[in-house]
N, C-alpha and C positions, 0 to 999 in steps of 0.2 A: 466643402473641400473633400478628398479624398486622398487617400496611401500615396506620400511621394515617394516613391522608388524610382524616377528618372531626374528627379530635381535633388543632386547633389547636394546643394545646403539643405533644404525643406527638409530631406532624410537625415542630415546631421542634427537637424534642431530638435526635429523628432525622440531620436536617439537623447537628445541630454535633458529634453522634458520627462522622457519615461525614467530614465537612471535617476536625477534628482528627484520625481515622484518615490521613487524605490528606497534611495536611504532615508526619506523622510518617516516613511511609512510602512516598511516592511516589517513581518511578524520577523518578535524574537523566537528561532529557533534554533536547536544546537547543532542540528548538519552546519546554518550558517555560521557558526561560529568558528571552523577548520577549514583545512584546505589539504587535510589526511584523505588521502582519493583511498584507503581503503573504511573510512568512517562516511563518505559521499556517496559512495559504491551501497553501503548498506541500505542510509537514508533513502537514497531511489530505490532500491528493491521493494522496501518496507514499504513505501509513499502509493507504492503501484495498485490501483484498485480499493485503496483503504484511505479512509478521511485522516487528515494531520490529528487532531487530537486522538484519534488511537492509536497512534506511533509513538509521540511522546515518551511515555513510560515503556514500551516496549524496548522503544530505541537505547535508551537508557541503561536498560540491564541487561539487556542483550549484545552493548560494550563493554558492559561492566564483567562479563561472563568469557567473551570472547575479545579482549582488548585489541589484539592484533589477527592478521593473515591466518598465521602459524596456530592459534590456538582455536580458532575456524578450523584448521584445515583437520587439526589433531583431533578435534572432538567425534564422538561419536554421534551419524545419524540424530540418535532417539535424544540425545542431548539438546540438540539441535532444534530438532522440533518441539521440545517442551520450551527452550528458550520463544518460541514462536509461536506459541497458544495464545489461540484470542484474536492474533491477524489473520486466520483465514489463509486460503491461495497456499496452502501447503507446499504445492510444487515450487512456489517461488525461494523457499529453504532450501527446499531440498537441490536446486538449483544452484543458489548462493552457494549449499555446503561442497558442493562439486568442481563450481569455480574458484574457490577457495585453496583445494588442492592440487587444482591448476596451477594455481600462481605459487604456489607454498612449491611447487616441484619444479616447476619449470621457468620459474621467472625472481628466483630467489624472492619471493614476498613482496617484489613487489608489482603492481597491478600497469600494464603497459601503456604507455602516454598519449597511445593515438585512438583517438575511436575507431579506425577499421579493424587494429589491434584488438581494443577489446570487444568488437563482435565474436570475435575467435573465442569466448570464453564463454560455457552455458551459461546459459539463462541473459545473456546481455543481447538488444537488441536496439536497434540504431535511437530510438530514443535516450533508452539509459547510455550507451555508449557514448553518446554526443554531451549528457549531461554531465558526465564523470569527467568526460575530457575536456568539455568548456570549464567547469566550474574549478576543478583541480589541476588542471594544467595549462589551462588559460587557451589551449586549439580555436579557433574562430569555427564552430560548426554549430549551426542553429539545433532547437528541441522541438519538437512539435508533440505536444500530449492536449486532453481534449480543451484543456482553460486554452492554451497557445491557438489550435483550432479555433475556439469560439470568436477570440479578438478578432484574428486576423480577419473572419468573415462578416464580420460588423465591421469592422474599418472597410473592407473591399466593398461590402450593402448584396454579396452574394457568398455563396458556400459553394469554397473551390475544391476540387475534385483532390485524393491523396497526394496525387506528385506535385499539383499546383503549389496545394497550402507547405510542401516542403521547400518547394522553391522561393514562394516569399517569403517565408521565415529566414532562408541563409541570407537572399536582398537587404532584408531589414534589420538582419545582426549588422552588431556593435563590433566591428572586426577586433577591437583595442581591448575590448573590456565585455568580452563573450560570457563569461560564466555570469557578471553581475546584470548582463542584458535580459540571457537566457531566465534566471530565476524572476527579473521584475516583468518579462512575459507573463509568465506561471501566476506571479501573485498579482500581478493585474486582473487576470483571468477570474482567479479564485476569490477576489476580494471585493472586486467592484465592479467589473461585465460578469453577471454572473449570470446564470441559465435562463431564468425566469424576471429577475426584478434588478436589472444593473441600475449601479448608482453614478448615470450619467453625468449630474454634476459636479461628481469627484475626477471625473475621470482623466487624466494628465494629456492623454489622448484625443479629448471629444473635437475638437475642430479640424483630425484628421478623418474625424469619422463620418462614413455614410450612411448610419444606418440611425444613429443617438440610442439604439438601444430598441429600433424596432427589428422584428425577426425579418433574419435573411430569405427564411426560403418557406415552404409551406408548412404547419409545423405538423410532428411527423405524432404517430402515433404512439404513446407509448405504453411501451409490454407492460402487459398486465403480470402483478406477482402474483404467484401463486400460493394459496392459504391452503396449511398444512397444520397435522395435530399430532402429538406423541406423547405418550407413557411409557416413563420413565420406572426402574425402582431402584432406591436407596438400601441397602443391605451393609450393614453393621456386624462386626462380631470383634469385640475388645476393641481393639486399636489399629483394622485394619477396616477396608472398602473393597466390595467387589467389584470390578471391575470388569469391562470385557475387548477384547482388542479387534479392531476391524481389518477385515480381509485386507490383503496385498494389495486383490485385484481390485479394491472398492473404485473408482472414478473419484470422489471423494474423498480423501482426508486416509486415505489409505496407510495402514498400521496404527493407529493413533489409537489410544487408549478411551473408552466412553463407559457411561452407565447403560447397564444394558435393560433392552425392552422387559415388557411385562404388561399384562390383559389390563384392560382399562377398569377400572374400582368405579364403577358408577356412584356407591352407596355411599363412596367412604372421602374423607376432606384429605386432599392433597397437601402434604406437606410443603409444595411450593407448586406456583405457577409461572413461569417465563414468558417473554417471548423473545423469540432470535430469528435473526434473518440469513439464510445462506443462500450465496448468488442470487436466484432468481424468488428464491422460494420464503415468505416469510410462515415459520412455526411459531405453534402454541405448544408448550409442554408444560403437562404434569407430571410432576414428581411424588411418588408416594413409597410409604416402606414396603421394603419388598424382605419376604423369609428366606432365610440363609439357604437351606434346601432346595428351596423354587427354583432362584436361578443360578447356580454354579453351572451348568452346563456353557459351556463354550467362553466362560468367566475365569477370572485370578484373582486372589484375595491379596491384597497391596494395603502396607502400611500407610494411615496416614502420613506418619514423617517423611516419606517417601513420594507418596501422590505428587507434589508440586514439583518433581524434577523427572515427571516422564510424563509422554508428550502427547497432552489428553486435547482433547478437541475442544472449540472456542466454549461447545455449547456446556461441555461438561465441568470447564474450571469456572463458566459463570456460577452453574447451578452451587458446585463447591464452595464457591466462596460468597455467596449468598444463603446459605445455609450453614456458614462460618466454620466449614471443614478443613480449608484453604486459608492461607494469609493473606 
């Protein structure tokens, strides 16, 4: 069989195989548990590029910090981004924090009901707009993010081109019941056609499919990461941490607070070794002590009690709180 999109029931029956799969078996998460479009609005920001389990906890305190629009919009920046250590994709805050004062100014707090609405607001683009306004306002406009992609091109048994896979995704929406279509797309994707080893015989889907989970199309190459090394130093004095803060201009994680470099210690055992992955690049870092003197240049001496509420980079609040400097 294959994707009925001209056979009106086929597409109906479709539709209530996948949603019945869905409340059977979808993760409990707490985006799903609201229908507050500005707690749905975060959830996809955060979701963007970063696996659900390191949202969780983030997502968590970072309502707990910023409960509403107004108290997003009122915060400062650097608040912002220490709220946001650890997810990576900086700009994606820094975004949120801007659209925030969008709505907090102009739209009395609250976030507008149409997805073409909120493209008008940084950092929202037709994916997240579509998911905020399906899932929280119930609009009939399909998602396409890479799990939606995947389905769809195993059910079609080829990989359709961008505008294609947008087009059968709104055919295949649920006009009645778009947000709850939209997310059991997503956790379809994510749960059971997965990249590598879908679990065809779960799939609520498979007798519309033409592929059962063989690949569509030639399979493609993939980028090589790249292995990288850094030496770190740890610098103490009473109750504070040196500290050093990155350029504006950095491309990266610009302003953010890190432990600053220092010559590699061949002789000497690292007080810790990591490893962290950013974008493309997976690192190795050592950490070792470094003298007060050596490195203050282009450094600030910051309290511990303080450290955890300004807005250090993934790699540096791991090293902290694996060295139990951090809570």
């Amino acid at each position: 069989m294959s994707l009925p999109l001209q056979d009106a029931a086929a597409l109906r029956r479709l539709r209530r195989q996948l949603l019945r799969w869905y409340a059977a078996n979808r993760r409990d998460l707490p985006w799903r548990e609201t229908r507050d479009p500005y707690r749905i609005w975060v959830s996809e920001i955060m979701l963007q590029q970063t696996r659900v389990a390191a949202v969780l906890e983030h997502y968590r305190q970072f309502l707990l910090r910023f409960p509403t629009v107004y108290d997003l919009a009122a915060a400062r920046e650097a608040e912002v981004l220490a709220a946001w250590s650890g997810l990576g994709y900086y700009r994606r805050a820094r975004m949120l924090h801007r659209a925030a004062k969008v709505v907090a100014r102009e739209y009395a707090g609250a976030l507008p009901q149409s997805a073409l609405a909120l493209r008008e607001l940084p950092g929202i683009g037709r994916y997240t707009a579509n998911a905020i306004a399906s899932i929280a306002f119930a609009e009939p406009v399909a998602v396409v993010d890479g799990n939606v992609e995947r389905v769809l091109g195993r059910l079609l048994g080829r990989s359709p081109g961008s505008a294609e896979v947008w087009e059968r995704a709104e055919r295949l929406l649920d006009p009645e019941r778009p947000g709850d279509f939209n997310q059991a797309m997503m956790e379809l994707g994510a749960t059971v056609c997965s990249p590598s080893s879908p679990a065809c015989g779960r799939c609520p889907l498979r007798r519309s499919c033409s592929t059962k989970g063989r690949e569509t199309a030639a399979g493609k190459l993939q980028s090589k990461r790249l292995q990288r090394s850094a030496v770190l130093g740890l610098a103490l004095r009473g109750e504070s941490i040196l500290l050093r803060r990155r350029s504006k201009c950095e491309s990266l994680m610009p302003g953010m607070w890190e432990l600053p470099p220092v010559a590699a210690r061949l002789r000497k055992k690292p007080l810790l070794t990591v490893k962290h992955s950013i974008t493309q690049t997976d690192w190795t870092v050592r950490v070792f002590p470094a003298s007060q003197s050596a490195s203050l240049r282009g450094g600030r001496w910051i309290r511990l009690a303080e450290v955890s509420r300004q807005p250090l980079t993934g790699l540096t609040r791991k090293v902290l709180r694996k060295l139990e400097l951090l809570p």
